[in-house]
N, C-alpha and C positions, 0 to 999 in steps of 0.2 A: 749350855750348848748340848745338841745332840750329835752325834755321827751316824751316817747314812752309810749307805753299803748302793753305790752307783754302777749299771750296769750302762754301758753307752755304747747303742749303734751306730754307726758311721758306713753309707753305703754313697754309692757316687747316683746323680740324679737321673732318671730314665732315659732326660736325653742325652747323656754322657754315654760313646762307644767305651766299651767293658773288655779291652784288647785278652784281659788273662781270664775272663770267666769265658770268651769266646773260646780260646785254646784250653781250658779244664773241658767245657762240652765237649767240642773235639776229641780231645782225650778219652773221656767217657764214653764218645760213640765209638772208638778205635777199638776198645775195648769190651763193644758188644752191649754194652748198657743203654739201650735204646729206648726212645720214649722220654728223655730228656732235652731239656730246653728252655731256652732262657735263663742259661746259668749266670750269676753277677755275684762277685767277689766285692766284700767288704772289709771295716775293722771292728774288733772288740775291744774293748778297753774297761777295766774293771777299779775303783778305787774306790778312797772312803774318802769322805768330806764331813768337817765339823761345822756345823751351824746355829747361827739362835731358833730356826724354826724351818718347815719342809720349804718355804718360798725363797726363803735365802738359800737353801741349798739351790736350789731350784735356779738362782742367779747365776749364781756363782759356776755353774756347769756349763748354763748358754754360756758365760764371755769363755770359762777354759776349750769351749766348744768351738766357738768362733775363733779364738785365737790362737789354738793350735791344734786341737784332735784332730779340724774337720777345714777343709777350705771351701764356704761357702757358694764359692762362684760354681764349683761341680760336683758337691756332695751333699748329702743331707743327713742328722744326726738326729736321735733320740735316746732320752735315756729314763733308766724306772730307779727310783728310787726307796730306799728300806730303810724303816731307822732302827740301828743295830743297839746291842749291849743295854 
């Protein structure tokens, strides 16, 4: 078995309204900080996963992806993977 060191993006899909990355810009411009846009808030999620080899890791992330990090229907996920120790 190896352990990987999993880094997994989870952001919502382009065509998903972004109600708090629209109110962080906002903010941003309120504050002077201009020349920004098209801000969109995500998740990070960091873990380690034990495996016989990179594709079983590799499985095993899509279903924890699909079934819980990330809801399909308006997000989209990827992740890089490392193998540690």
């Amino acid at each position: 078995m190896t352990t990987y060191q999993a880094k997994i993006y989870v952001t919502l899909r382009p065509s998903v309204l972004d109600p708090a990355g629209t109110a962080v810009e906002s903010g941003l411009k309120h504050m002077g900080h201009g020349g920004i846009e098209g801000v969109r808030i995500g998740k990070y999620v960091e873990l380690k996963v034990s495996a016989a080899d990179e594709g079983a890791a590799q499985k095993q992330l899509d279903e924890v992806c699909d079934q819980l990090l990330a809801n399909p229907v308006i997000e989209n996920y990827r992740f890089e993977l490392q193998a540690v120790g």
